[in-house]
C-alpha positions as CSV (number, residue, x, y, z in Angstrom):
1,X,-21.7,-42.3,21.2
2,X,-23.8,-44.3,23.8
3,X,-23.8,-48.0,24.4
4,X,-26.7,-49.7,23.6
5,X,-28.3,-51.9,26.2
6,X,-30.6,-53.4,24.2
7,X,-32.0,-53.1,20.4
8,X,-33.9,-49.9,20.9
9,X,-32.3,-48.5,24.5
10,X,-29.3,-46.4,24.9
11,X,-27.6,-45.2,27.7
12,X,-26.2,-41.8,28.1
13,X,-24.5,-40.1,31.0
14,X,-23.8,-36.7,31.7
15,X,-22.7,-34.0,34.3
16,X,-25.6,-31.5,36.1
17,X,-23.5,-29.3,38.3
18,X,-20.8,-31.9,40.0
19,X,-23.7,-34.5,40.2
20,X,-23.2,-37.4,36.9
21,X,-26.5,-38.6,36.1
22,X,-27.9,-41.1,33.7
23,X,-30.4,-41.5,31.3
24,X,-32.2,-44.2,29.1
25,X,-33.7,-43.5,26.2
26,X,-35.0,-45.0,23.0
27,X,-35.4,-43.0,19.4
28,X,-38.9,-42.7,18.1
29,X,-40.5,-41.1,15.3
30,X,-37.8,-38.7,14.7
31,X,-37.7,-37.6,18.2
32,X,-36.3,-39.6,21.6
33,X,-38.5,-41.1,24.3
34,X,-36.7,-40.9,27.7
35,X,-37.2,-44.1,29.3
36,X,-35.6,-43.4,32.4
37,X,-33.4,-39.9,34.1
38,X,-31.6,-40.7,38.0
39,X,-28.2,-39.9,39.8
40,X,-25.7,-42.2,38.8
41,X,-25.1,-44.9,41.4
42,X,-21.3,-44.9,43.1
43,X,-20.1,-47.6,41.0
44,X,-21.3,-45.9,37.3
45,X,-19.5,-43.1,38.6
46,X,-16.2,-44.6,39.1
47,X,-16.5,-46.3,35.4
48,X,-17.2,-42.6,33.9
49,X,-14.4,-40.9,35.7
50,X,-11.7,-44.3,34.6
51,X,-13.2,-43.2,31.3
52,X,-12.2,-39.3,31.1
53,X,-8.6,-39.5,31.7
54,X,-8.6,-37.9,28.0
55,X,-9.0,-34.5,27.1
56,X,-10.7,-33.3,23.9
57,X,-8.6,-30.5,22.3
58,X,-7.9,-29.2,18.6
59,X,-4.8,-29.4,17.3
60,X,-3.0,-28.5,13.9
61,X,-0.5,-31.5,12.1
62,X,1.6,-31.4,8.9
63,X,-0.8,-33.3,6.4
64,X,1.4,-35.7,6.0
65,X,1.4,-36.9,9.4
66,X,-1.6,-36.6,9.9
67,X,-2.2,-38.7,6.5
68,X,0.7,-41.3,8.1
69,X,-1.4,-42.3,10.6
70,X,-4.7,-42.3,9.5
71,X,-3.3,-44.3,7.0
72,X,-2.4,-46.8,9.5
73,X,-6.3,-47.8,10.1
74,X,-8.6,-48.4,13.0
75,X,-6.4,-46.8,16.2
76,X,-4.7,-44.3,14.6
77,X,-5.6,-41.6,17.3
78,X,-4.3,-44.3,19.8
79,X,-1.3,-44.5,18.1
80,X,-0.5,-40.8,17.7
81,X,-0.9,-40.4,21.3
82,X,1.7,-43.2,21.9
83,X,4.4,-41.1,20.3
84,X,3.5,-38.2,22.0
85,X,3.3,-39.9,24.8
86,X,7.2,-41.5,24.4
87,X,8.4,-38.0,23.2
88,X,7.1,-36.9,26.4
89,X,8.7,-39.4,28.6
90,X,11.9,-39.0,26.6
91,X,11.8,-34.9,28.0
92,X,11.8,-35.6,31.3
C-alpha cells in the first residue's frame, strides 16, 4: 500500500534495474493519472532500504497456530516473527 501525501496523491516507489525510483499519482475515472515519475533522491533511498529488512515468503502453519495468533489482533504477523525470532536465538 502507498502513503498518501495528500487527499487525492499517493506515493509509490519501486526498483527499475538497481535504480529505486518514485512516482506520484492520483486515481481518476477508473484509471491513475501520474502526477510525477523521477530517481529517488539519496535520502528516499536510505528510508526504502531501512524498510526491506523483511522478506516476503509463503509458508504452511498448523491451523491452530495460525488461528492463535490471528486471534491475538492487530500485529499478529509481528508477533509470530518474535517467536521465531527467540527460537532462533535460542539455536545458536
Amino acid at each position: 500500500m502507498c502513503p498518501r501525501t495528500s487527499s487525492f496523491d499517493y506515493i509509490a516507489h519501486g526498483l527499475i534495474g538497481d535504480r529505486l525510483h518514485v512516482v506520484v499519482f492520483t486515481p481518476v475515472n477508473g484509471g491513475v493519472r501520474v502526477i510525477s515519475f523521477r530517481k529517488a533522491k539519496k535520502r528516499e533511498v536510505k528510508a526504502y532500504a531501512s524498510k526491506r529488512s523483511a522478506v516476503s515468503t509463503t509458508v504452511r502453519f498448523d491451523a491452530e497456530v495460525l488461528e492463535f495468533f490471528r486471534a491475538t489482533g492487530k500485529g499478529w504477523q509481528t508477533r509470530m516473527n518474535e517467536v521465531l525470532r527467540g527460537y532462533v536465538a535460542s539455536q545458536q
